[in-house]
mmCIF file of the N, C-alpha and C atoms, coordinates in Angstrom:
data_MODEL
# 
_entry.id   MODEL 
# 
loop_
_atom_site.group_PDB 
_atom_site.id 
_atom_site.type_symbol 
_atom_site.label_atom_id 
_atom_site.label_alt_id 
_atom_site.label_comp_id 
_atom_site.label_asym_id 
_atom_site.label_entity_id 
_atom_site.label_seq_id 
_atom_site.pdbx_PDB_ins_code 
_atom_site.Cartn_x 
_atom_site.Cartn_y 
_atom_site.Cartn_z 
_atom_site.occupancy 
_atom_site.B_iso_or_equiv 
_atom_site.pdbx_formal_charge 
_atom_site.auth_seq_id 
_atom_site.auth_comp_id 
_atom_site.auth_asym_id 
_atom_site.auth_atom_id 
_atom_site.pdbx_PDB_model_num 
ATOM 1   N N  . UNK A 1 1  ? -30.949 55.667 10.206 1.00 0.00 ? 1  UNK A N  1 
ATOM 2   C CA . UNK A 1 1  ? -30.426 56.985 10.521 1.00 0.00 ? 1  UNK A CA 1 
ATOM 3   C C  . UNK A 1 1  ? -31.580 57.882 10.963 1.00 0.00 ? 1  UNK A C  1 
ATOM 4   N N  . UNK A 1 2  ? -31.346 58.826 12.034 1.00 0.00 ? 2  UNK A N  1 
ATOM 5   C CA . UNK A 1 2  ? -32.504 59.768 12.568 1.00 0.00 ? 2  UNK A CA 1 
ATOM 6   C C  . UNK A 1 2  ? -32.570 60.604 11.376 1.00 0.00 ? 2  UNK A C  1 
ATOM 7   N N  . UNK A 1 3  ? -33.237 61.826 11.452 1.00 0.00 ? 3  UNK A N  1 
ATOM 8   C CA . UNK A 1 3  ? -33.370 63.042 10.876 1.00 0.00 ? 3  UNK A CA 1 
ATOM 9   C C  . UNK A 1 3  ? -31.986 63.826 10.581 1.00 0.00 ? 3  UNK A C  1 
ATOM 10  N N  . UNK A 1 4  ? -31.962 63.719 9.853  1.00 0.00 ? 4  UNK A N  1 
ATOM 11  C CA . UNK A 1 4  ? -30.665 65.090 9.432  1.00 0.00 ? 4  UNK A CA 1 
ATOM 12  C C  . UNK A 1 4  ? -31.191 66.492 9.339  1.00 0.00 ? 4  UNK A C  1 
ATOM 13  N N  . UNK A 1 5  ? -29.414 67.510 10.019 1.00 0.00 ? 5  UNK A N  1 
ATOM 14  C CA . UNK A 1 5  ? -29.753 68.626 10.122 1.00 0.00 ? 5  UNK A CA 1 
ATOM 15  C C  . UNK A 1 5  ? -28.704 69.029 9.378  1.00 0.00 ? 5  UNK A C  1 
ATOM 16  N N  . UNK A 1 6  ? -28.845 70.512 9.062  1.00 0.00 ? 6  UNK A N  1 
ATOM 17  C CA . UNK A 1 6  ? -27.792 71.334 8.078  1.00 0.00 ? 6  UNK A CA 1 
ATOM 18  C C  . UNK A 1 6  ? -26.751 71.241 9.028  1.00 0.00 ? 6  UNK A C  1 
ATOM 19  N N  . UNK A 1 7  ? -26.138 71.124 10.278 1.00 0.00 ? 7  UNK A N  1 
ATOM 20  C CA . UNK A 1 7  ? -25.383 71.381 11.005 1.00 0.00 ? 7  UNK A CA 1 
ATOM 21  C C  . UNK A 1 7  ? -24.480 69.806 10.912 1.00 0.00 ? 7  UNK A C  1 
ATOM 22  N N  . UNK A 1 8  ? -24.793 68.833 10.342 1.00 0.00 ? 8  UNK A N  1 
ATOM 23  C CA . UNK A 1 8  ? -24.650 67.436 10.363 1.00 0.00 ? 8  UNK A CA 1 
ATOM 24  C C  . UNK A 1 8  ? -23.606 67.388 9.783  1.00 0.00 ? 8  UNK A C  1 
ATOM 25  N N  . UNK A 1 9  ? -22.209 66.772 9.297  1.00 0.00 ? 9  UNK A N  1 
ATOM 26  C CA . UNK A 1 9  ? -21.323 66.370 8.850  1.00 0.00 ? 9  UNK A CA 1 
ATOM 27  C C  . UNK A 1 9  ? -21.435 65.249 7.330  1.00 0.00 ? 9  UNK A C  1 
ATOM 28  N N  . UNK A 1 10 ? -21.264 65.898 6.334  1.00 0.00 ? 10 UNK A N  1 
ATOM 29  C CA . UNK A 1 10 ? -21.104 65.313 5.042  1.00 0.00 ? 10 UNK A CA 1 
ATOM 30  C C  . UNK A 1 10 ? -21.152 63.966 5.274  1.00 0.00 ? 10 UNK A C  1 
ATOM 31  N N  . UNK A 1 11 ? -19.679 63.274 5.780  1.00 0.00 ? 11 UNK A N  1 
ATOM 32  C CA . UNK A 1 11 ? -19.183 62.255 5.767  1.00 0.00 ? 11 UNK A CA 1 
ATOM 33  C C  . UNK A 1 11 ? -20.220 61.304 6.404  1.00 0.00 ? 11 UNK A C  1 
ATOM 34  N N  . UNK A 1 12 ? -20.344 61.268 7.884  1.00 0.00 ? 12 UNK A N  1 
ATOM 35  C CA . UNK A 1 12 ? -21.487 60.979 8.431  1.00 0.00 ? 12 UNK A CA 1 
ATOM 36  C C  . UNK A 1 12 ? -22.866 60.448 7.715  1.00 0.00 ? 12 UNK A C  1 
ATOM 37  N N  . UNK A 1 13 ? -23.131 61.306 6.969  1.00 0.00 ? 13 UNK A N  1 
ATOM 38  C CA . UNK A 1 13 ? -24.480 60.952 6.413  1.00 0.00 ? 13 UNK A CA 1 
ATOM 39  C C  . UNK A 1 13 ? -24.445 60.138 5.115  1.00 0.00 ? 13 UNK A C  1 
ATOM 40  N N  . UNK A 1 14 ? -23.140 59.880 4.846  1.00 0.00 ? 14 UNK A N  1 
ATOM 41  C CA . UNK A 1 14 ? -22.944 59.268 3.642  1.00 0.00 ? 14 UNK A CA 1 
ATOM 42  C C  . UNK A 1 14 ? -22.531 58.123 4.756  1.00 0.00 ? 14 UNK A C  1 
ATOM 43  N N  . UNK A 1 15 ? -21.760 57.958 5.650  1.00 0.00 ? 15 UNK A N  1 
ATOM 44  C CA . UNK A 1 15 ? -21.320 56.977 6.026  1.00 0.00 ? 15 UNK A CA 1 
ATOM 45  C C  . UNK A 1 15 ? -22.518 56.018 6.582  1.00 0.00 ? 15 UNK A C  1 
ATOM 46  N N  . UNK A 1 16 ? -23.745 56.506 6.543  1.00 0.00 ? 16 UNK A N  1 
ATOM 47  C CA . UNK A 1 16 ? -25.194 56.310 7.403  1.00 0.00 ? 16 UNK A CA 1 
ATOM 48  C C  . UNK A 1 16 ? -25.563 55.647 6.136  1.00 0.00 ? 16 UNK A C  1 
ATOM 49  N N  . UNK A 1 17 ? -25.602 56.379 4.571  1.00 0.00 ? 17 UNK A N  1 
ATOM 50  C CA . UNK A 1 17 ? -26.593 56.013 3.813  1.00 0.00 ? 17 UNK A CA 1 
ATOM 51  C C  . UNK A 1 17 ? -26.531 56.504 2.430  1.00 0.00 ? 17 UNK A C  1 
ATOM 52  N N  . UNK A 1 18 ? -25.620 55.791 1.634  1.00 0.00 ? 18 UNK A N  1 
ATOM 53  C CA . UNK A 1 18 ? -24.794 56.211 0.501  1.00 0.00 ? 18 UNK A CA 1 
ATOM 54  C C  . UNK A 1 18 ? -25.727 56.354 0.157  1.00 0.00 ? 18 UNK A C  1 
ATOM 55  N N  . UNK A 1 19 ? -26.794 56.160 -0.637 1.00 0.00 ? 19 UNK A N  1 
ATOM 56  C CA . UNK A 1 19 ? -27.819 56.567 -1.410 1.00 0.00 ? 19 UNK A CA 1 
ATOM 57  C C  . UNK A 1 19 ? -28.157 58.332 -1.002 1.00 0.00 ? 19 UNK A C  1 
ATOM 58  N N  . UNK A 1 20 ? -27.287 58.631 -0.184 1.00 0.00 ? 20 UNK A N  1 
ATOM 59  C CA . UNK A 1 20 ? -27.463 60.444 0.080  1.00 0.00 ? 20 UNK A CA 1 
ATOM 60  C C  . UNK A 1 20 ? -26.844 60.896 -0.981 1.00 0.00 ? 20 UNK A C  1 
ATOM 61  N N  . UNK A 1 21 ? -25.837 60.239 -1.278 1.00 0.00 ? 21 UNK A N  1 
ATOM 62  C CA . UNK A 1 21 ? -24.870 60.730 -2.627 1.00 0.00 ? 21 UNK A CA 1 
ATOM 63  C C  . UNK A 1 21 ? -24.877 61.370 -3.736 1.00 0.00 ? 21 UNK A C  1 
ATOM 64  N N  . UNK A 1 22 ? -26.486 60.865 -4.343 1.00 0.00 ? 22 UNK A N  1 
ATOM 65  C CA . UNK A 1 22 ? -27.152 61.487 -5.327 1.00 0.00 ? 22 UNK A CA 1 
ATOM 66  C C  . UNK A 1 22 ? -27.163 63.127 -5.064 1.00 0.00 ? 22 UNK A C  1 
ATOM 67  N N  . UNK A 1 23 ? -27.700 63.175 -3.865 1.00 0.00 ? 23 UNK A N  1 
ATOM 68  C CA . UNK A 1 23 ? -27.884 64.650 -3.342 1.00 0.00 ? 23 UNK A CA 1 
ATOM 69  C C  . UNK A 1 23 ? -26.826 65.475 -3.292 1.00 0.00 ? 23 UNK A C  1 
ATOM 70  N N  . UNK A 1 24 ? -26.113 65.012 -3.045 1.00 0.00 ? 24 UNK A N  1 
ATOM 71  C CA . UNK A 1 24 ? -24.844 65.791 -2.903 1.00 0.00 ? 24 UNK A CA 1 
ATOM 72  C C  . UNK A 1 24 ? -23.641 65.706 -4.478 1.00 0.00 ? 24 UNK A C  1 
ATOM 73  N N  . UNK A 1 25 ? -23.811 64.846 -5.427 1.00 0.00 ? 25 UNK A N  1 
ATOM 74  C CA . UNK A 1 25 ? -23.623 65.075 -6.414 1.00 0.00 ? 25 UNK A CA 1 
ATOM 75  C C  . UNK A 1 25 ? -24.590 66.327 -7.091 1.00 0.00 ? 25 UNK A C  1 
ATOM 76  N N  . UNK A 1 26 ? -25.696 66.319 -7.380 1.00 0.00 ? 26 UNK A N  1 
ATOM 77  C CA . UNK A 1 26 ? -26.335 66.679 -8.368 1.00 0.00 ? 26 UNK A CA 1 
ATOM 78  C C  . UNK A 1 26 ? -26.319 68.566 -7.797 1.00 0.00 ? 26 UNK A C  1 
ATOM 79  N N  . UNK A 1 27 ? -25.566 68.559 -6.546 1.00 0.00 ? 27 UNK A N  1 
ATOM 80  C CA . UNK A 1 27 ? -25.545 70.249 -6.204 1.00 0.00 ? 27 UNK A CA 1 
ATOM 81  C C  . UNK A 1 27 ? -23.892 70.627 -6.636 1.00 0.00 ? 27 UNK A C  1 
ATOM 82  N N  . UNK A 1 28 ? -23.377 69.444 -7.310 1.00 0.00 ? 28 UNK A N  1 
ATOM 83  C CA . UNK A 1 28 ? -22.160 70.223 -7.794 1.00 0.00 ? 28 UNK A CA 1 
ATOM 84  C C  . UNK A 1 28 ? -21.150 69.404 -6.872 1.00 0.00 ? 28 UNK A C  1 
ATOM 85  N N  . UNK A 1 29 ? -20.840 69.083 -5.931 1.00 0.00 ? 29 UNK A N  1 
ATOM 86  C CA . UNK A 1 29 ? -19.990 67.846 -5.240 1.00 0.00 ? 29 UNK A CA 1 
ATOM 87  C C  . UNK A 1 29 ? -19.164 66.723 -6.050 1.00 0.00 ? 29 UNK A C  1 
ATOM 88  N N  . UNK A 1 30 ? -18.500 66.941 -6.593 1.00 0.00 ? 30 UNK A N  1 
ATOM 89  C CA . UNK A 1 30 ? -18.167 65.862 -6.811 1.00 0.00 ? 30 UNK A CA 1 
ATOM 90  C C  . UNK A 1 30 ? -17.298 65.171 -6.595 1.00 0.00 ? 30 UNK A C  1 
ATOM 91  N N  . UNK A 1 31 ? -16.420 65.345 -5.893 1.00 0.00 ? 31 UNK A N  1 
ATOM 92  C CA . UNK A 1 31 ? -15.417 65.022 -4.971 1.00 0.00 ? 31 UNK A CA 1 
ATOM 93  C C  . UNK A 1 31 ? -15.842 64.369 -3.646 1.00 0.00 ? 31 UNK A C  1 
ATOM 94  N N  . UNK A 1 32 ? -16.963 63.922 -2.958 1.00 0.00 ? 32 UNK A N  1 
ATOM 95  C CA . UNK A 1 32 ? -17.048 63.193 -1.938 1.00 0.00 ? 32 UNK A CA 1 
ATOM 96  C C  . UNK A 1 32 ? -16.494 62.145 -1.128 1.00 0.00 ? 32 UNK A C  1 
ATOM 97  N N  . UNK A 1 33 ? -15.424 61.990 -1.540 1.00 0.00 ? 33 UNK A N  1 
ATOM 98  C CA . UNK A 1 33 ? -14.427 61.061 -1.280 1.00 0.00 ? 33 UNK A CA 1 
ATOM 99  C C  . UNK A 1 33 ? -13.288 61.888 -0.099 1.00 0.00 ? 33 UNK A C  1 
ATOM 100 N N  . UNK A 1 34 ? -13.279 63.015 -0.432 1.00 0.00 ? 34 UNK A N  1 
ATOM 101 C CA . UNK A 1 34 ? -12.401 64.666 -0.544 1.00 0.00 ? 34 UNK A CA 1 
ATOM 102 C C  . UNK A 1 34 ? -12.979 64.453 1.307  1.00 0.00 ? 34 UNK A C  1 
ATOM 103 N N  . UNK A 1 35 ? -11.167 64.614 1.868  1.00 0.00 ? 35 UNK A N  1 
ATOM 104 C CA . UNK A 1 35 ? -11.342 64.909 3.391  1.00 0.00 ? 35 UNK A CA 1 
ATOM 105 C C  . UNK A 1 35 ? -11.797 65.951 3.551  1.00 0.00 ? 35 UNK A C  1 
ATOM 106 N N  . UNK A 1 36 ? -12.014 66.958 2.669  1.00 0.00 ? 36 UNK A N  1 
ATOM 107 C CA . UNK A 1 36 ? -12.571 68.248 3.007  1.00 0.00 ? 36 UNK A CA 1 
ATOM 108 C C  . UNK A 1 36 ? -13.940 68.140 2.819  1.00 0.00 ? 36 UNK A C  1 
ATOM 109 N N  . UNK A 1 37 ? -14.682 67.782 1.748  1.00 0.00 ? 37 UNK A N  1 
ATOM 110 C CA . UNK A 1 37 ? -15.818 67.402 1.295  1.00 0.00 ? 37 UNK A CA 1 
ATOM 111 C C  . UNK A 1 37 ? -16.941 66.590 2.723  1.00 0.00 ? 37 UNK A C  1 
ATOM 112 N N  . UNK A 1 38 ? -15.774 65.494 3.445  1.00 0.00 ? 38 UNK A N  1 
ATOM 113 C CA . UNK A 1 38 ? -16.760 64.607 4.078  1.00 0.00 ? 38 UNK A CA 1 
ATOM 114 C C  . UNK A 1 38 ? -16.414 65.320 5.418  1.00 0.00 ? 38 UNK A C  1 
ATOM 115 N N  . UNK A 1 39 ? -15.776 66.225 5.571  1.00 0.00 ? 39 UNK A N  1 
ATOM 116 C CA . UNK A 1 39 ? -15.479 67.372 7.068  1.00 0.00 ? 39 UNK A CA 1 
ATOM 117 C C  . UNK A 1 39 ? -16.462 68.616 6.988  1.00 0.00 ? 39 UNK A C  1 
ATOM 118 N N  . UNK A 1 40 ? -17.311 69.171 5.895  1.00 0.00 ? 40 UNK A N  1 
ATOM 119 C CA . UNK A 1 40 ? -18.361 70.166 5.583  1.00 0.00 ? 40 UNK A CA 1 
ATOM 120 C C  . UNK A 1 40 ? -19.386 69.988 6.231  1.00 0.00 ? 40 UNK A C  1 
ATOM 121 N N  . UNK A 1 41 ? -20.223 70.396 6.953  1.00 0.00 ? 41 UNK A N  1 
ATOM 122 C CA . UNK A 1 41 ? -21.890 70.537 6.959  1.00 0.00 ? 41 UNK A CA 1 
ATOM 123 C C  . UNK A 1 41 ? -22.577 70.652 5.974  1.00 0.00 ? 41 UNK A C  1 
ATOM 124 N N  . UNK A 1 42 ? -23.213 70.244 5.970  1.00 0.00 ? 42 UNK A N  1 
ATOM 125 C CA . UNK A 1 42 ? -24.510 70.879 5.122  1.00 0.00 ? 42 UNK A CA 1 
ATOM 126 C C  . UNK A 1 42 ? -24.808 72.019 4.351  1.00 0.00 ? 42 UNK A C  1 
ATOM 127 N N  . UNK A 1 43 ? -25.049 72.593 5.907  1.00 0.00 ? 43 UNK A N  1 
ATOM 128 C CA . UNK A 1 43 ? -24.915 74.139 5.797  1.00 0.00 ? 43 UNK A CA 1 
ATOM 129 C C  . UNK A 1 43 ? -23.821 74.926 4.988  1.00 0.00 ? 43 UNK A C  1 
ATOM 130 N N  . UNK A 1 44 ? -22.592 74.348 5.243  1.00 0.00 ? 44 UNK A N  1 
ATOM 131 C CA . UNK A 1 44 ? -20.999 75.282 4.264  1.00 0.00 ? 44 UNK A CA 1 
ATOM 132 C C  . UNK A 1 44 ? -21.097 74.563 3.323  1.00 0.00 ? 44 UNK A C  1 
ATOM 133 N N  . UNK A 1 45 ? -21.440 73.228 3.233  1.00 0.00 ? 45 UNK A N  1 
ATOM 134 C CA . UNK A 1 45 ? -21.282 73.000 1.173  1.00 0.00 ? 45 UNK A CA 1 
ATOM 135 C C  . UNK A 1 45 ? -22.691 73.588 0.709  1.00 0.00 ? 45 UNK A C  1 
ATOM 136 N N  . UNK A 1 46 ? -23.557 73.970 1.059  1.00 0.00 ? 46 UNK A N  1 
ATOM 137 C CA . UNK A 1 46 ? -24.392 74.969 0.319  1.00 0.00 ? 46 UNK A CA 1 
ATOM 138 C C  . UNK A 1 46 ? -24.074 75.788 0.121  1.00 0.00 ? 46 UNK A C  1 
ATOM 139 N N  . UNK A 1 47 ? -23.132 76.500 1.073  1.00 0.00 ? 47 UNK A N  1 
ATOM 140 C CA . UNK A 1 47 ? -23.158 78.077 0.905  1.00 0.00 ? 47 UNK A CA 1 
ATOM 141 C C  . UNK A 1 47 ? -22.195 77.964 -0.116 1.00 0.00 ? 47 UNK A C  1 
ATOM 142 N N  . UNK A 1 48 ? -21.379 77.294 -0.549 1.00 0.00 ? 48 UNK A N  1 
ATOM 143 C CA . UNK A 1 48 ? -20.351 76.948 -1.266 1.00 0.00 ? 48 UNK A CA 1 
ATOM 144 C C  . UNK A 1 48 ? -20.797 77.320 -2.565 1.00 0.00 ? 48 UNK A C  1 
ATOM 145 N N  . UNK A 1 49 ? -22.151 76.583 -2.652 1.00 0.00 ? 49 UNK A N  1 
ATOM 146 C CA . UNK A 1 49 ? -22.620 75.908 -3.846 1.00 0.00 ? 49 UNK A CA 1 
ATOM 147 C C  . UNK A 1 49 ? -23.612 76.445 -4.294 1.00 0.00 ? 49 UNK A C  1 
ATOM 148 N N  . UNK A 1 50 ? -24.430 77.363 -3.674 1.00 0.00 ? 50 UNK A N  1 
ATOM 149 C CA . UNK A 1 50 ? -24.985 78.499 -3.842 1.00 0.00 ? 50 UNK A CA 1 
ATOM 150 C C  . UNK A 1 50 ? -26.548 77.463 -4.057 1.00 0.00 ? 50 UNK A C  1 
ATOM 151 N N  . UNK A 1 51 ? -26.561 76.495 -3.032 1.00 0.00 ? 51 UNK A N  1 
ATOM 152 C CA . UNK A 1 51 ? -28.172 75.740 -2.721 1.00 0.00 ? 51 UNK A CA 1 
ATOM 153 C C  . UNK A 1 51 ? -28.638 75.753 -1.559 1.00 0.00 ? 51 UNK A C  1 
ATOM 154 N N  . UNK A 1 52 ? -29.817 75.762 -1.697 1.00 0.00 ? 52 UNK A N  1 
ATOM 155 C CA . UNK A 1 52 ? -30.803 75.938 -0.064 1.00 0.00 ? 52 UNK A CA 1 
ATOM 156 C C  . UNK A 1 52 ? -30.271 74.812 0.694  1.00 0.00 ? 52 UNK A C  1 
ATOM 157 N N  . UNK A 1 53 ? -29.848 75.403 1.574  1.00 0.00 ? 53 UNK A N  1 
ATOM 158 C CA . UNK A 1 53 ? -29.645 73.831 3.072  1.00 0.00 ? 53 UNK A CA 1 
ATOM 159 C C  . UNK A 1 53 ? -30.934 73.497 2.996  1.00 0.00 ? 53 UNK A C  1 
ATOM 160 N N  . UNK A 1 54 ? -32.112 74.564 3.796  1.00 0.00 ? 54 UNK A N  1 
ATOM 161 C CA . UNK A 1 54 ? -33.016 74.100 4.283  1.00 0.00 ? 54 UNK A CA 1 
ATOM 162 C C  . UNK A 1 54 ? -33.831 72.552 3.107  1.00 0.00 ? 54 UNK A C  1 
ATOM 163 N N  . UNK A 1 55 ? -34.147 73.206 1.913  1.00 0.00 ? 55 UNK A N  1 
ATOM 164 C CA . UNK A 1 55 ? -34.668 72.451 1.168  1.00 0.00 ? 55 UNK A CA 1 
ATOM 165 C C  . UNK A 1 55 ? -34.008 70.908 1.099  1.00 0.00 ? 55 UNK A C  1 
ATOM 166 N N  . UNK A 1 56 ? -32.598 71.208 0.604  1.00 0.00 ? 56 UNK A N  1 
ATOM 167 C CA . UNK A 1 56 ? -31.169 69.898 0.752  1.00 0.00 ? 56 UNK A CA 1 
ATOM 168 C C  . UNK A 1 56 ? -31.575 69.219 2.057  1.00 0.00 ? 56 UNK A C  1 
ATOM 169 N N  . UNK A 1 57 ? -31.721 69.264 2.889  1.00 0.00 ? 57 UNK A N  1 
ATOM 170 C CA . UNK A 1 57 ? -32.407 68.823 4.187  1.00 0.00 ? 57 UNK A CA 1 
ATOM 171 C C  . UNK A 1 57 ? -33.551 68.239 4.076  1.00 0.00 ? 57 UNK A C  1 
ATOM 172 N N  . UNK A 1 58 ? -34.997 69.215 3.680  1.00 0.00 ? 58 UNK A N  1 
ATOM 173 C CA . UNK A 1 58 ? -36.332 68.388 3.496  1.00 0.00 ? 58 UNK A CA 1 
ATOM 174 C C  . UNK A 1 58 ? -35.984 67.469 2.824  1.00 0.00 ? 58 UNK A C  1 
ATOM 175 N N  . UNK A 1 59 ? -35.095 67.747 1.288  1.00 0.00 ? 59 UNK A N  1 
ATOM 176 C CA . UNK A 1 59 ? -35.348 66.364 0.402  1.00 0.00 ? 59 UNK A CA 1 
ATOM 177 C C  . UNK A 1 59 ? -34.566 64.725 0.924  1.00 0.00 ? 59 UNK A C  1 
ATOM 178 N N  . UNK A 1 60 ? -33.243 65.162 1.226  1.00 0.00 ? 60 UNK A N  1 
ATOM 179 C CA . UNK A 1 60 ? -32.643 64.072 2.353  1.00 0.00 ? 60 UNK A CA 1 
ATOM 180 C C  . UNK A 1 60 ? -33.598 63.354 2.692  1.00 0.00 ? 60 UNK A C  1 
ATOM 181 N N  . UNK A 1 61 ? -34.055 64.056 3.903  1.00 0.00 ? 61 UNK A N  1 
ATOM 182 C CA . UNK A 1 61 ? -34.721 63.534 4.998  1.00 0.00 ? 61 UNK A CA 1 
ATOM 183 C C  . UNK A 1 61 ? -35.972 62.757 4.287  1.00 0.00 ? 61 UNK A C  1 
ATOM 184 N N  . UNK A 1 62 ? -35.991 63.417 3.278  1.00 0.00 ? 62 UNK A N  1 
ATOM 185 C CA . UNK A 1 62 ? -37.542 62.451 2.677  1.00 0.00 ? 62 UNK A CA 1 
ATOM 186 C C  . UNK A 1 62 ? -37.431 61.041 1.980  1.00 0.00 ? 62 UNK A C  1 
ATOM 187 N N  . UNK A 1 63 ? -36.447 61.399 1.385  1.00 0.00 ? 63 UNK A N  1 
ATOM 188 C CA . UNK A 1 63 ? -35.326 59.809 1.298  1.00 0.00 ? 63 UNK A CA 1 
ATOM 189 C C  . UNK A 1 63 ? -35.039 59.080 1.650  1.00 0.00 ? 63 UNK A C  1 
ATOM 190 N N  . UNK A 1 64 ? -34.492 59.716 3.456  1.00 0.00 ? 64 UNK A N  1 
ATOM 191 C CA . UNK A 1 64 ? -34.355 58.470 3.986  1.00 0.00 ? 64 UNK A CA 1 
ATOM 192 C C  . UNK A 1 64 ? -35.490 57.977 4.889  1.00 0.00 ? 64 UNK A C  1 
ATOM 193 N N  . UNK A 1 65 ? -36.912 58.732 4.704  1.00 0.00 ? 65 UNK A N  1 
ATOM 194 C CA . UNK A 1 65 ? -38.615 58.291 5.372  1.00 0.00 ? 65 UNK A CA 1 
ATOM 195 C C  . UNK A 1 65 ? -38.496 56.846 4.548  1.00 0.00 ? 65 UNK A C  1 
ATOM 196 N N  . UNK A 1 66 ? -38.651 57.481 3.049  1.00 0.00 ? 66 UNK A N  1 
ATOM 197 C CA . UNK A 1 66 ? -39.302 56.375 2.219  1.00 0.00 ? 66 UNK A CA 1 
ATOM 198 C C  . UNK A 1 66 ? -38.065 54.767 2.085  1.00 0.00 ? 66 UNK A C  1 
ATOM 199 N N  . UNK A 1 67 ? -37.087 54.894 2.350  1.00 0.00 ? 67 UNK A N  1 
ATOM 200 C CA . UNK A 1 67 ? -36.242 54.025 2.146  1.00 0.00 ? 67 UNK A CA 1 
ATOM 201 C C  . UNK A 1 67 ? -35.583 53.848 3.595  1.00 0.00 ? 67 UNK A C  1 
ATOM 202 N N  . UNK A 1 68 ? -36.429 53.435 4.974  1.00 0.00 ? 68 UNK A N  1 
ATOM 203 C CA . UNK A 1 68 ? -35.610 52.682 5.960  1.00 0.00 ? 68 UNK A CA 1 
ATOM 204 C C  . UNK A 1 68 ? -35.851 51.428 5.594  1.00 0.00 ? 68 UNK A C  1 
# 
């Protein structure tokens, strides 16, 4: 998977690389299964959830450096 952006689609990035999952559990998600859940950006389940995209992004992305 390339780089992820806050603008990126939930589902997508799980569908790329379940091990994202963690991330998106531990901000309060727990429903990821949820057509609404895997239809969100980034960006709107933060704002949701009251967590930094930007950061939710660095750490992703650093995840998926160390684990292609």
């Amino acid at each position: 998977m390339t780089e992820i952006t806050k603008d990126m689609l939930i589902g997508d990035i799980l569908d790329a690389d379940r091990g994202t999952a963690k991330f998106f559990l531990a901000m309060g998600m727990h429903c990821l299964g949820c057509p609404s859940a895997r239809g969100e950006s980034i960006e709107q389940a933060c704002r949701v959830h009251g967590v930094d995209a930007d950061k939710l992004v660095a750490d992703i992305n650093a995840y998926l450096a160390e684990n292609k």
